[in-house]
PyMOL CGO cylinders between C-alpha atoms (Angstrom):
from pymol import cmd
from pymol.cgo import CYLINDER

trace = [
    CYLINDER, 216.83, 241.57, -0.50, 218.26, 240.68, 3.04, 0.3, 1, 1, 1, 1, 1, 1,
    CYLINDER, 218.26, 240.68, 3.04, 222.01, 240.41, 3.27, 0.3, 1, 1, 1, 1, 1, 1,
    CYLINDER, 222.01, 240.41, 3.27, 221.48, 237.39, 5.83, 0.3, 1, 1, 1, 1, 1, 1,
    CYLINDER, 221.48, 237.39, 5.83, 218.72, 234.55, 5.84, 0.3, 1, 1, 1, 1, 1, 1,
    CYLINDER, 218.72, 234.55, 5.84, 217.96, 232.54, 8.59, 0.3, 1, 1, 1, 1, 1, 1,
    CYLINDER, 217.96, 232.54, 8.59, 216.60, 229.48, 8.62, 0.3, 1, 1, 1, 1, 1, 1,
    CYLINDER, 216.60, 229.48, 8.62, 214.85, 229.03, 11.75, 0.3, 1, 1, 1, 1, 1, 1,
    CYLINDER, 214.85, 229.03, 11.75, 211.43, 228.56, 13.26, 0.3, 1, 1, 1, 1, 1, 1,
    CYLINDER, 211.43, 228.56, 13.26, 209.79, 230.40, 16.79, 0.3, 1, 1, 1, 1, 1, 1,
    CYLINDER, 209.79, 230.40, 16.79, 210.06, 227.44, 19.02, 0.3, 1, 1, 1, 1, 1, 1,
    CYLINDER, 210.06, 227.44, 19.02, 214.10, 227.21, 18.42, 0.3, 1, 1, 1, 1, 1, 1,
    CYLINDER, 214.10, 227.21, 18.42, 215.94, 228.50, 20.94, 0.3, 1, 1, 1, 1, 1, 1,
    CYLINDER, 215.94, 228.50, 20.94, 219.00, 227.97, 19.10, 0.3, 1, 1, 1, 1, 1, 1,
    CYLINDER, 219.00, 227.97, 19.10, 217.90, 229.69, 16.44, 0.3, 1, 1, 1, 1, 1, 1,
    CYLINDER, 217.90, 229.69, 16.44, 216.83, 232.55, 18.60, 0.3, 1, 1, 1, 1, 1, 1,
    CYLINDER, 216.83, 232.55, 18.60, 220.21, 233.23, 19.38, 0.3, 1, 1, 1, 1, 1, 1,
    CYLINDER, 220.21, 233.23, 19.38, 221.38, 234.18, 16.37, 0.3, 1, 1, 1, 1, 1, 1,
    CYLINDER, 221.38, 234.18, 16.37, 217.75, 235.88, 15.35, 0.3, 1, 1, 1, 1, 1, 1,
    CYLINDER, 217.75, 235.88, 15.35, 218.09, 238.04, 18.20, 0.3, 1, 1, 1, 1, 1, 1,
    CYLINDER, 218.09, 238.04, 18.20, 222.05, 238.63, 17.50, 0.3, 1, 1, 1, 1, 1, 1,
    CYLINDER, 222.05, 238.63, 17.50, 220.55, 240.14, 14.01, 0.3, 1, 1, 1, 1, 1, 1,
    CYLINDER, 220.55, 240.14, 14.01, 218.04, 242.08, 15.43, 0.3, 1, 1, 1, 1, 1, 1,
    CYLINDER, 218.04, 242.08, 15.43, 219.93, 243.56, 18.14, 0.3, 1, 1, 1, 1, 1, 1,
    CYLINDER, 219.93, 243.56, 18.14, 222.63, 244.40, 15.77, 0.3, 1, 1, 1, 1, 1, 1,
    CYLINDER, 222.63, 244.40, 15.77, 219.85, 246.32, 13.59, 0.3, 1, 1, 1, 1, 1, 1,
    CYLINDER, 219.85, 246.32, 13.59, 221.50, 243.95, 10.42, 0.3, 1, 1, 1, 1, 1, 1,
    CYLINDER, 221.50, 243.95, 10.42, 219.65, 243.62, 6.86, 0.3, 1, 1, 1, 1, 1, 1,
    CYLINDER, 219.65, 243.62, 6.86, 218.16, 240.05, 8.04, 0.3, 1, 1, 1, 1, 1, 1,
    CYLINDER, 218.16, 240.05, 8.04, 215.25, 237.99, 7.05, 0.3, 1, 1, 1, 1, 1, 1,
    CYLINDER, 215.25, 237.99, 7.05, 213.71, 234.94, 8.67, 0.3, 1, 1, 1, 1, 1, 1,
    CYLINDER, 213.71, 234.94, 8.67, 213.45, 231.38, 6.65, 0.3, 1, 1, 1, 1, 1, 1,
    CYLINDER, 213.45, 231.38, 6.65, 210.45, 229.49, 7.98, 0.3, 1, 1, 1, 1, 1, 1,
    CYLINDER, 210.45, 229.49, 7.98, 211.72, 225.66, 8.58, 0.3, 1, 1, 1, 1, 1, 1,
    CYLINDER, 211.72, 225.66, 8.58, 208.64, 223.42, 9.25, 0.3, 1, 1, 1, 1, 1, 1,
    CYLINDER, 208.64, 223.42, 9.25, 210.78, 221.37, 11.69, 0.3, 1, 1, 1, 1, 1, 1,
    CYLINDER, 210.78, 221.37, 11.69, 207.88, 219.65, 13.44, 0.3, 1, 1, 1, 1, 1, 1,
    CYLINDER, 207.88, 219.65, 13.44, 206.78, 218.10, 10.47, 0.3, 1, 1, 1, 1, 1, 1,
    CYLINDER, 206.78, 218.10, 10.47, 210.26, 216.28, 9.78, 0.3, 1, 1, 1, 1, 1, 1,
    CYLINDER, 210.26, 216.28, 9.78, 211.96, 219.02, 6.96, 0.3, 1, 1, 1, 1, 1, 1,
    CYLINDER, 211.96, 219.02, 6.96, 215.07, 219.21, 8.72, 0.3, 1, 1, 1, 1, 1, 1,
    CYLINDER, 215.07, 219.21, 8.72, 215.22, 215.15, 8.55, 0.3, 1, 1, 1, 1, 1, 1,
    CYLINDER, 215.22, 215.15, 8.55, 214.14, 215.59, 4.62, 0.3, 1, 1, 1, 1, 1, 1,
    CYLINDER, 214.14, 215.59, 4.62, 217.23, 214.14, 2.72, 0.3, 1, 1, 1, 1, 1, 1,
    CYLINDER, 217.23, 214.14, 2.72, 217.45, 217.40, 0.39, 0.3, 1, 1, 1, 1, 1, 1,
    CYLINDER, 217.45, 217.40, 0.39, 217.73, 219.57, 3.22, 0.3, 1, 1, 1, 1, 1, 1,
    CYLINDER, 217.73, 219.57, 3.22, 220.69, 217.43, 4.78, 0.3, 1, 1, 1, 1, 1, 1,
    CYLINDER, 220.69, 217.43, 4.78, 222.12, 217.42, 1.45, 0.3, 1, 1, 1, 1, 1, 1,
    CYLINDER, 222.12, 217.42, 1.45, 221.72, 221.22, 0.76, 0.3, 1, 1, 1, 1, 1, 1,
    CYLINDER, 221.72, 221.22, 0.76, 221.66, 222.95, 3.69, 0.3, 1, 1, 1, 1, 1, 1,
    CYLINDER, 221.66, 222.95, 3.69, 223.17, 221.09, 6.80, 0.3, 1, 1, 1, 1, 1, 1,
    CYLINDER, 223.17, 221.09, 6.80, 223.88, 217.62, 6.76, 0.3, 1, 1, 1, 1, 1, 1,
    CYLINDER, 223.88, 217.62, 6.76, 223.15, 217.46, 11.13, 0.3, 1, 1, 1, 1, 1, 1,
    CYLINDER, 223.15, 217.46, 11.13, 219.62, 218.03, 9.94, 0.3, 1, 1, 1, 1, 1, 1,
    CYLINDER, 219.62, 218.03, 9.94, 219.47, 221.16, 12.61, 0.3, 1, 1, 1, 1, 1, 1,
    CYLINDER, 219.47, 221.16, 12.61, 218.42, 224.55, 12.52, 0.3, 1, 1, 1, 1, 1, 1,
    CYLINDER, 218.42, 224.55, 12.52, 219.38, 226.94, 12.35, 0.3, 1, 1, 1, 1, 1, 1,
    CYLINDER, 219.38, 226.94, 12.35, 221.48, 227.92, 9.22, 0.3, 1, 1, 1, 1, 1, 1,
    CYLINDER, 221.48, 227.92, 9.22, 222.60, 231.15, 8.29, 0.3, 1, 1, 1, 1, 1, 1,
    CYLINDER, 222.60, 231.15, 8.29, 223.26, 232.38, 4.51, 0.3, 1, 1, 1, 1, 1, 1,
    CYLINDER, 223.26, 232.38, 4.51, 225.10, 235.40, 3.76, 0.3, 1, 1, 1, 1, 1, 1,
    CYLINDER, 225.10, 235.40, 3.76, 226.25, 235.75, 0.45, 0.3, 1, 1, 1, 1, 1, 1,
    CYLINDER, 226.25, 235.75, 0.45, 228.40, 232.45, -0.98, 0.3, 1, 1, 1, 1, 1, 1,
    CYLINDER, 228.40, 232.45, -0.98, 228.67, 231.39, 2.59, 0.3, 1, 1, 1, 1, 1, 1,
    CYLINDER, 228.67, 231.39, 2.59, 226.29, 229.17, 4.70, 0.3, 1, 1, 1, 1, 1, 1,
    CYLINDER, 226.29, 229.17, 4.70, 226.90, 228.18, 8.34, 0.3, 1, 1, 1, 1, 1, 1,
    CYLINDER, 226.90, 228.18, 8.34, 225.05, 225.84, 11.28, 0.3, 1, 1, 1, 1, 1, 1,
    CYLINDER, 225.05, 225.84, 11.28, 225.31, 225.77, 14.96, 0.3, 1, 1, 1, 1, 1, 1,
    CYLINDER, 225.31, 225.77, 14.96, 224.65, 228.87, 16.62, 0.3, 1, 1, 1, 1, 1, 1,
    CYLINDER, 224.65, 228.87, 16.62, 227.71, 229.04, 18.57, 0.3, 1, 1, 1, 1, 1, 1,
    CYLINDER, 227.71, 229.04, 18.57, 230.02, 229.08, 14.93, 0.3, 1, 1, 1, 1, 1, 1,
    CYLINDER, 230.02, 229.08, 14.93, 227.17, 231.64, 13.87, 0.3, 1, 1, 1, 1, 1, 1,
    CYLINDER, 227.17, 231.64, 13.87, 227.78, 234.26, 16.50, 0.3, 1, 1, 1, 1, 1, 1,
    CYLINDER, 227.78, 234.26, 16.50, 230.92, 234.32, 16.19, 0.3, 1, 1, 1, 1, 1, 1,
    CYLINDER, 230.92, 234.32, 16.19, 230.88, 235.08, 12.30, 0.3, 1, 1, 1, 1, 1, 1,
    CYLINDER, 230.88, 235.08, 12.30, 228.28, 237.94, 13.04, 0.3, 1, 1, 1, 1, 1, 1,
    CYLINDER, 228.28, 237.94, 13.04, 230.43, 239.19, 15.82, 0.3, 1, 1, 1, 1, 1, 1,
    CYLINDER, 230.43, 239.19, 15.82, 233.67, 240.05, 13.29, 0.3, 1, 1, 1, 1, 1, 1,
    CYLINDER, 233.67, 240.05, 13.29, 230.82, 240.63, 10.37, 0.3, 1, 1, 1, 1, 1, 1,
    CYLINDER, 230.82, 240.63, 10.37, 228.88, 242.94, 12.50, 0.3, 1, 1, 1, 1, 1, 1,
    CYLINDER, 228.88, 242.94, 12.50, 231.36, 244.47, 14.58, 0.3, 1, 1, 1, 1, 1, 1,
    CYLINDER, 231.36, 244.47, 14.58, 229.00, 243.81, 17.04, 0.3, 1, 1, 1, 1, 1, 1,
    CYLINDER, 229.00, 243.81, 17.04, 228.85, 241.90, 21.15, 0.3, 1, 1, 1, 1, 1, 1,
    CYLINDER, 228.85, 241.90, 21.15, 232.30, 240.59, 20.21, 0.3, 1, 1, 1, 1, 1, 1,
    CYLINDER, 232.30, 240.59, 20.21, 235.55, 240.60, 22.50, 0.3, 1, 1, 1, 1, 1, 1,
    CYLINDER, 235.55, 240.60, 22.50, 238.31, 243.45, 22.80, 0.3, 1, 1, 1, 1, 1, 1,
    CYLINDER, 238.31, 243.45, 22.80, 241.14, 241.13, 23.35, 0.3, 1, 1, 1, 1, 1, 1,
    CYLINDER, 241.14, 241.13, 23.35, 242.33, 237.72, 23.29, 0.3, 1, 1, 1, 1, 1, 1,
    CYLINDER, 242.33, 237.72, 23.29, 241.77, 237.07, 26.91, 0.3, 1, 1, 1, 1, 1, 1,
    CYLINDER, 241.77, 237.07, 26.91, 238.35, 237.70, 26.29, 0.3, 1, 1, 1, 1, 1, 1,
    CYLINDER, 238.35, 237.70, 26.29, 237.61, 235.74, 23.22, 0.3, 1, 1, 1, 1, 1, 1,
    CYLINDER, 237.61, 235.74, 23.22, 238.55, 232.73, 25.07, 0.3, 1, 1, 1, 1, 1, 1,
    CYLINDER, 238.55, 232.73, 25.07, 236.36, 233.69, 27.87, 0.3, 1, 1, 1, 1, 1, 1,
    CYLINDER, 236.36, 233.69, 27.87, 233.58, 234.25, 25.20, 0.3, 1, 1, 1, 1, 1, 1,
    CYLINDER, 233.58, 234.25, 25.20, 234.22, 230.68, 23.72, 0.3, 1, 1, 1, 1, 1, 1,
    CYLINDER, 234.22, 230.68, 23.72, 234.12, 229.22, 27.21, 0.3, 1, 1, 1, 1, 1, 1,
    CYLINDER, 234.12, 229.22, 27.21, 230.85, 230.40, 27.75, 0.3, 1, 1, 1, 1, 1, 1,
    CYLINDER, 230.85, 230.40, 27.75, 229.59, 229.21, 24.54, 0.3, 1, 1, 1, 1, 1, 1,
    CYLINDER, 229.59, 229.21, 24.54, 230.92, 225.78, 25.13, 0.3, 1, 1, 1, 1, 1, 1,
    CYLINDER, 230.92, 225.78, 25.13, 229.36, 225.18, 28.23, 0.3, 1, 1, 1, 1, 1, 1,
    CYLINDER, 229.36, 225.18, 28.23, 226.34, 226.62, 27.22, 0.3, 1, 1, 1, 1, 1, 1,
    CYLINDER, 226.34, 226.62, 27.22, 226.03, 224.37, 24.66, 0.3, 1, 1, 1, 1, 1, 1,
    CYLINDER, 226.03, 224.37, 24.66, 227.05, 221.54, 26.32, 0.3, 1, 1, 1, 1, 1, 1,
    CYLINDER, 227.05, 221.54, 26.32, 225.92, 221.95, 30.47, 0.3, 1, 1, 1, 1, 1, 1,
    CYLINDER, 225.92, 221.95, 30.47, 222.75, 224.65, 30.03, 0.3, 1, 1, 1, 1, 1, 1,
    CYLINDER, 222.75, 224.65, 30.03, 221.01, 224.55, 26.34, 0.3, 1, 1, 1, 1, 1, 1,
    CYLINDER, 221.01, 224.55, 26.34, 221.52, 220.65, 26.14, 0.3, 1, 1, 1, 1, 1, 1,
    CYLINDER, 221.52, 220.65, 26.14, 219.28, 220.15, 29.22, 0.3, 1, 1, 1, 1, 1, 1,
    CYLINDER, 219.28, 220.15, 29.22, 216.86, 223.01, 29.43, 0.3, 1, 1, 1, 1, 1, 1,
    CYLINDER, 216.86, 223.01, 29.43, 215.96, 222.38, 25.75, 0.3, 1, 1, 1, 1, 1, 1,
    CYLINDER, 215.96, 222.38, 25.75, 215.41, 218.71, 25.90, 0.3, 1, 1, 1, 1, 1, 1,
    CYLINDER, 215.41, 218.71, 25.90, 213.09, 219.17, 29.18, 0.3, 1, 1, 1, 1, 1, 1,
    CYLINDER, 213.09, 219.17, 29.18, 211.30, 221.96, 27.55, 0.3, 1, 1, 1, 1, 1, 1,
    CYLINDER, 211.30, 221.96, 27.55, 210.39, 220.00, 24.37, 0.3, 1, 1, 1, 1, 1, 1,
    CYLINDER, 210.39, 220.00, 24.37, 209.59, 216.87, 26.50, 0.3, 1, 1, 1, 1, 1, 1,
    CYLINDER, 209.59, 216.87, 26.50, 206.91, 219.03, 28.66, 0.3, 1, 1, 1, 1, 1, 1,
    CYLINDER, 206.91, 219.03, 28.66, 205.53, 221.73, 26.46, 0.3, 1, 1, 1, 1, 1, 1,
    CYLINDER, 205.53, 221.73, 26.46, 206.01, 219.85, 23.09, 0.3, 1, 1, 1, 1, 1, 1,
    CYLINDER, 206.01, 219.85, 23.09, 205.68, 216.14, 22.66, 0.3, 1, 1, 1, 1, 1, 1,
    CYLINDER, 205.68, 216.14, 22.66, 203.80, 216.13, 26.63, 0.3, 1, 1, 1, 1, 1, 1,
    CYLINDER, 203.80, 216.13, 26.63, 205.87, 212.78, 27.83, 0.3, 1, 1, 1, 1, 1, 1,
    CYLINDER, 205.87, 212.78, 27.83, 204.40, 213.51, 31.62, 0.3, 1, 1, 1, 1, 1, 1,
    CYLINDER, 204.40, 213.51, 31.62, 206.51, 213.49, 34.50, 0.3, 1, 1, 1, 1, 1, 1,
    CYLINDER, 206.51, 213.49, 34.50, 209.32, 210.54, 33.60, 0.3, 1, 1, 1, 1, 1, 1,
    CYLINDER, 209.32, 210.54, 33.60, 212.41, 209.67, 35.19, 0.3, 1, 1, 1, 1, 1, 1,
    CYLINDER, 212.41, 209.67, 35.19, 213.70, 211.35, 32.23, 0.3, 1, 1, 1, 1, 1, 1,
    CYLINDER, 213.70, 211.35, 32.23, 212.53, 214.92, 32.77, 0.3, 1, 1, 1, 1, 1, 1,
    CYLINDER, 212.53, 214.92, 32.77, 213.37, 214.59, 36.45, 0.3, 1, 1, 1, 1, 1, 1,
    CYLINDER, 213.37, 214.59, 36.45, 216.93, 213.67, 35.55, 0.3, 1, 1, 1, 1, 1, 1,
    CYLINDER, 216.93, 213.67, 35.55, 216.93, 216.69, 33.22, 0.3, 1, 1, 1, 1, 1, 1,
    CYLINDER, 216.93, 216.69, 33.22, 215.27, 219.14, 35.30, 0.3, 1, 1, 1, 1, 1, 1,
    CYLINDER, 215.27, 219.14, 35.30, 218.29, 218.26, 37.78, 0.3, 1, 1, 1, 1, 1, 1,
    CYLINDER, 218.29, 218.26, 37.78, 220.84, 219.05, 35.34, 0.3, 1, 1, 1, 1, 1, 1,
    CYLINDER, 220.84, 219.05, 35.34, 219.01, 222.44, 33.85, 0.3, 1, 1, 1, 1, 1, 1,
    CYLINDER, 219.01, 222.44, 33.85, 218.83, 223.20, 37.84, 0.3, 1, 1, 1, 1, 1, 1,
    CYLINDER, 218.83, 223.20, 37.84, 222.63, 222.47, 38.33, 0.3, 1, 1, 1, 1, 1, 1,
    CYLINDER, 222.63, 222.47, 38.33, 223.64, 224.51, 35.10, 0.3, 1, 1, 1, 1, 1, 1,
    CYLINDER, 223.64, 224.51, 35.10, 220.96, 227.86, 36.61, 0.3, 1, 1, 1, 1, 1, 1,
    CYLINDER, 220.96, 227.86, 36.61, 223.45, 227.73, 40.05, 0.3, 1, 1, 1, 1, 1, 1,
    CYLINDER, 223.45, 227.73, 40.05, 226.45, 228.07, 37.87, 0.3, 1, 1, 1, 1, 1, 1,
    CYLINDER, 226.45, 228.07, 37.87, 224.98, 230.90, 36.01, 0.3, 1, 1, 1, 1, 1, 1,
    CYLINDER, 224.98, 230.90, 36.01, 223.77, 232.90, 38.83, 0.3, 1, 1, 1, 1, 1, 1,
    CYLINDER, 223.77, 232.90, 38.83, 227.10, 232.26, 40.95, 0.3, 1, 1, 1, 1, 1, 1,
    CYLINDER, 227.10, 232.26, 40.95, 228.55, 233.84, 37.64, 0.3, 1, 1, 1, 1, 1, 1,
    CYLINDER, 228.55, 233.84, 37.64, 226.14, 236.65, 37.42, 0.3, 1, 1, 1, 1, 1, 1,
    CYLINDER, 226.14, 236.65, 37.42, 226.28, 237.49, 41.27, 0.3, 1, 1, 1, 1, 1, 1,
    CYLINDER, 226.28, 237.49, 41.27, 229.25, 239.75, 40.79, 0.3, 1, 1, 1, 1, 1, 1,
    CYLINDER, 229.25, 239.75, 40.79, 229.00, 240.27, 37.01, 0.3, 1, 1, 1, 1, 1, 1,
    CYLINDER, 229.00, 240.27, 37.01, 225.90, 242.37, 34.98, 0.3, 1, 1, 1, 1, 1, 1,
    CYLINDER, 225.90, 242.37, 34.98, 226.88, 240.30, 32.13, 0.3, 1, 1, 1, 1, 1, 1,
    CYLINDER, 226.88, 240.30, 32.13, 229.44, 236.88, 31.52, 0.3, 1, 1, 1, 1, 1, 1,
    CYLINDER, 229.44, 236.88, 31.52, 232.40, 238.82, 30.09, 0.3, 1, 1, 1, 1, 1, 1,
    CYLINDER, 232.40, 238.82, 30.09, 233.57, 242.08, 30.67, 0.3, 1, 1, 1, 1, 1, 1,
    CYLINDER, 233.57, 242.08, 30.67, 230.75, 243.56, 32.44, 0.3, 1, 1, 1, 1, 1, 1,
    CYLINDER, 230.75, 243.56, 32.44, 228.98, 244.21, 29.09, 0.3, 1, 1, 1, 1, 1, 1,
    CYLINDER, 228.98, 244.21, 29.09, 227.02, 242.08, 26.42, 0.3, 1, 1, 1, 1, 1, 1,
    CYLINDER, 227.02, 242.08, 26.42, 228.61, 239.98, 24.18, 0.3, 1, 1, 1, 1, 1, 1,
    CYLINDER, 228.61, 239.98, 24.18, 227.43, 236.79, 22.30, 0.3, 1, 1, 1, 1, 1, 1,
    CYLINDER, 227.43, 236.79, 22.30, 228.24, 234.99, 25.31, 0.3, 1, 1, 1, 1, 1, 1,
    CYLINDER, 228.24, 234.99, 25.31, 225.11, 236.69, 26.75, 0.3, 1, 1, 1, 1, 1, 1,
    CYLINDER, 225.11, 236.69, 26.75, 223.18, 236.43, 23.35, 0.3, 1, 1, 1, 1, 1, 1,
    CYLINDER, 223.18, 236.43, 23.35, 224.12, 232.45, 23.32, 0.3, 1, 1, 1, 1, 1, 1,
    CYLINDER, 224.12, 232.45, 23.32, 223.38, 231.64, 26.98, 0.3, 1, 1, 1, 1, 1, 1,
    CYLINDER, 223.38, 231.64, 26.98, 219.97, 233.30, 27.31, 0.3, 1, 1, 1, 1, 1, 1,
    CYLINDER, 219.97, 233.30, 27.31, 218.79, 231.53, 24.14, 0.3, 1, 1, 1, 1, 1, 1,
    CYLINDER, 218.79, 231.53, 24.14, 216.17, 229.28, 25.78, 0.3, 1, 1, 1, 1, 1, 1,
    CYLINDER, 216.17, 229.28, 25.78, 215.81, 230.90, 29.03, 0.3, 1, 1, 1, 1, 1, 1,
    CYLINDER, 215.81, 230.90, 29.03, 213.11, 233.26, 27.99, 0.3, 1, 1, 1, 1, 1, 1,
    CYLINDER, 213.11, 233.26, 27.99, 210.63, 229.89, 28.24, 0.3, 1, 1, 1, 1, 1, 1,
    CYLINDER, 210.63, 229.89, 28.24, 211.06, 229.17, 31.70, 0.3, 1, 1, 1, 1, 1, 1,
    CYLINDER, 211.06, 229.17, 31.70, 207.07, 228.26, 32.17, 0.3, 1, 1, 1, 1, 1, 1,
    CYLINDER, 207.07, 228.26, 32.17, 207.50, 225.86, 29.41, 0.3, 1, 1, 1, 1, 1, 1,
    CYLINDER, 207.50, 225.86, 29.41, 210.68, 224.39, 30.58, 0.3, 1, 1, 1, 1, 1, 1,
    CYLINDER, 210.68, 224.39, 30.58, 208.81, 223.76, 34.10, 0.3, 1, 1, 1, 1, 1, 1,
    CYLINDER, 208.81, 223.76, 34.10, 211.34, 225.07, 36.57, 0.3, 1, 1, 1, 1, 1, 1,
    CYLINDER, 211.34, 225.07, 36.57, 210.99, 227.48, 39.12, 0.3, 1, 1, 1, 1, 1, 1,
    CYLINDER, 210.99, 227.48, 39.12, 213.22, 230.30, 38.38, 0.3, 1, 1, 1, 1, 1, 1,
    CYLINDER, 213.22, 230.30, 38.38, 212.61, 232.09, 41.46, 0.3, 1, 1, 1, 1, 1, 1,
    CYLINDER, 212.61, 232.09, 41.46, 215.58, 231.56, 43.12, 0.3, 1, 1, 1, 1, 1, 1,
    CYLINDER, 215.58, 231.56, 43.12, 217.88, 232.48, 40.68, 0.3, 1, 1, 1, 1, 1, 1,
    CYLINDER, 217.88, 232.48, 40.68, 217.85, 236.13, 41.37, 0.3, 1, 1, 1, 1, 1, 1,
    CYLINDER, 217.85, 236.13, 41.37, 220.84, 237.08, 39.64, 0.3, 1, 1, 1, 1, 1, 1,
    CYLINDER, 220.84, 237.08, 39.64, 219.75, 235.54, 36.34, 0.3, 1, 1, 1, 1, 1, 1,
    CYLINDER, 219.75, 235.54, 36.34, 216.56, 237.16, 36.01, 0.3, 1, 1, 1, 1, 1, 1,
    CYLINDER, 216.56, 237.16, 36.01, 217.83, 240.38, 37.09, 0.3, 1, 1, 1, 1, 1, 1,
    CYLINDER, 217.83, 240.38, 37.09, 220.68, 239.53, 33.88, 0.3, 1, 1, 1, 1, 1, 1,
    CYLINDER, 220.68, 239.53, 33.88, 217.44, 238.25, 31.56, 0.3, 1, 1, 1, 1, 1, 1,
    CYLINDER, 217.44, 238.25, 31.56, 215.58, 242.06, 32.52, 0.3, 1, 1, 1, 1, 1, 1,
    CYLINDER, 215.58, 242.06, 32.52, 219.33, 243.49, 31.35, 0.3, 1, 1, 1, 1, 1, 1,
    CYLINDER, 219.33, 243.49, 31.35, 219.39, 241.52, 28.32, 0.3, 1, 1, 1, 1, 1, 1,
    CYLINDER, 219.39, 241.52, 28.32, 215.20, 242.57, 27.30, 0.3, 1, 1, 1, 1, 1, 1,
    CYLINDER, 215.20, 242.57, 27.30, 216.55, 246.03, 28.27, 0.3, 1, 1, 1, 1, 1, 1,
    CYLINDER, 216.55, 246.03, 28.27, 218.98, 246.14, 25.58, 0.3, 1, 1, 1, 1, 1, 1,
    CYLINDER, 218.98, 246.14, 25.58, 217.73, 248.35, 22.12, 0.3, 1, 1, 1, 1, 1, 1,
    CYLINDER, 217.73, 248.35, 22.12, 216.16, 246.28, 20.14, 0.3, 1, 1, 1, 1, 1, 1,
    CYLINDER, 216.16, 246.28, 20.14, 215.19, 243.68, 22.00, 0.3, 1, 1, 1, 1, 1, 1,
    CYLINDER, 215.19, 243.68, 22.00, 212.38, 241.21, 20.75, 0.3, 1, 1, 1, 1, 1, 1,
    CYLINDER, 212.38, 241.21, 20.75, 210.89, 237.93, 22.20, 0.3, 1, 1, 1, 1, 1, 1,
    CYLINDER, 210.89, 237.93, 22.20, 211.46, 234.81, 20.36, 0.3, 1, 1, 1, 1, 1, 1,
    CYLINDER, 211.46, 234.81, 20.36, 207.73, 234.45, 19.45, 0.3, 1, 1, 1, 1, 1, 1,
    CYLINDER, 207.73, 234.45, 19.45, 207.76, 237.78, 18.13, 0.3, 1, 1, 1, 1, 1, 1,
    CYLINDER, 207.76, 237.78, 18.13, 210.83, 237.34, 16.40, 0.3, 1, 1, 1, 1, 1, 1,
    CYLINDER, 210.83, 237.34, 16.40, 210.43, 234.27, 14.40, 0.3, 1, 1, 1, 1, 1, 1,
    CYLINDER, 210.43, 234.27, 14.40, 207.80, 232.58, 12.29, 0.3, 1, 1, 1, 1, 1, 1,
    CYLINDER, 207.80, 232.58, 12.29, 205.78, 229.51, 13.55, 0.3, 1, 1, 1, 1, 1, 1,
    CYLINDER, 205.78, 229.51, 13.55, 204.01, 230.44, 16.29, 0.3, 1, 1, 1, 1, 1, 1,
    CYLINDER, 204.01, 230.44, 16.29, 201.60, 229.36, 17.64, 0.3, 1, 1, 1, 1, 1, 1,
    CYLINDER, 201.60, 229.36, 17.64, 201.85, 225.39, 16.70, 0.3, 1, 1, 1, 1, 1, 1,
    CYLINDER, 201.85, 225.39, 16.70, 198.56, 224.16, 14.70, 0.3, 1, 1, 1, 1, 1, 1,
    CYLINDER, 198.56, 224.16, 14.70, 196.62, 222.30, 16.61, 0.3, 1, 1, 1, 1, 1, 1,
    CYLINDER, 196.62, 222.30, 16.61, 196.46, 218.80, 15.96, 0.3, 1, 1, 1, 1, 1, 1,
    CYLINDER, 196.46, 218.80, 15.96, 193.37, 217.45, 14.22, 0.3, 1, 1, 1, 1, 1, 1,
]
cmd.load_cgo(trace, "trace")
């Protein structure tokens, strides 16, 4: 039996953080299918049992269950002894990446990609103000990554792990990622790494059923 599940499914880019945390770590680690399209995570046993935000993903190890993939990482990375920080300086470094990811990159990126790739709304004023954001938040990044091979202390950590999350997708998220140089060159780092596997491949659910 796996020391950690994960609740997850292959079109979660959250979840794919801490999936690929696992996996890169080479940790005893089993994916739990969620059928999230279908409403489970919105099921009220699920809220009840396993995460009353209704979100995925949720890691069990042991007696202890946790959600959101930033509080995940950063139990793996002291479990693990694994893309963690050497000092205190860094840690807060680390946790400023993972807040603004959370909040300036993964909140618009994801919500444009599942508006184009997954529910197809078209072209809206919506996805144009996203796009806009997710375009703002890929200057940051590659101003960061111009001097830097990775976000803190020029190696990977879970900032890295948490940051790149969705931006293996960039055909479904629609934006040209072409002049972002210094990000893809980090993403090729990142694949480079031992161990490395592609959301699809790392995750059950894919492809989507076709509807009827």
């Amino acid at each position: 039996m796996a020391e950690y599940e994960l609740q997850c499914f292959a079109q979660s880019g959250n979840a794919y953080k801490v999936a690929l945390m696992l996996e890169l770590s080479q940790a005893s680690w089993a994916p739990e299918w969620v059928d999230f399209f279908n409403g489970a995570t919105r099921d009220p046993e699920f809220r009840s049992e396993e995460n009353e935000m209704g979100e995925i993903p949720v890691l069990r190890h042991g007696e202890t269950r946790l959600t959101q993939s930033a509080v995940i990482l950063e139990y793996l990375s002291q479990q693990l002894g694994t893309f963690g920080w050497e000092n205190e300086e860094e840690r807060r470094e680390i946790l400023r990446w993972l807040f603004w990811d959370n909040h300036k990159l993964t909140s618009y990126v994801a919500t444009l990609r599942y508006m184009r790739a997954m529910v197809k709304t078209g072209e809206t004023d919506v996805t144009r103000f996203f796009e806009g954001r997710a375009i703002a938040a890929l200057k940051v990044l590659d101003q960061r990554l111009a001097e830097n091979d990775f976000l803190v202390g020029n190696r990977p950590t879970i900032a890295d792990l948490s940051v790149c999350g969705y931006l293996f997708w960039p055909e479904e998220i629609g934006v040209d990622f072409g002049p972002y140089s210094n990000v893809n060159a980090w993403l090729e780092r990142i694949k480079a790494l031992p161990h490395w596997v592609a959301p699809y491949d790392l995750m059950p659910g894919h492809p989507l059923p076709t509807p009827a």
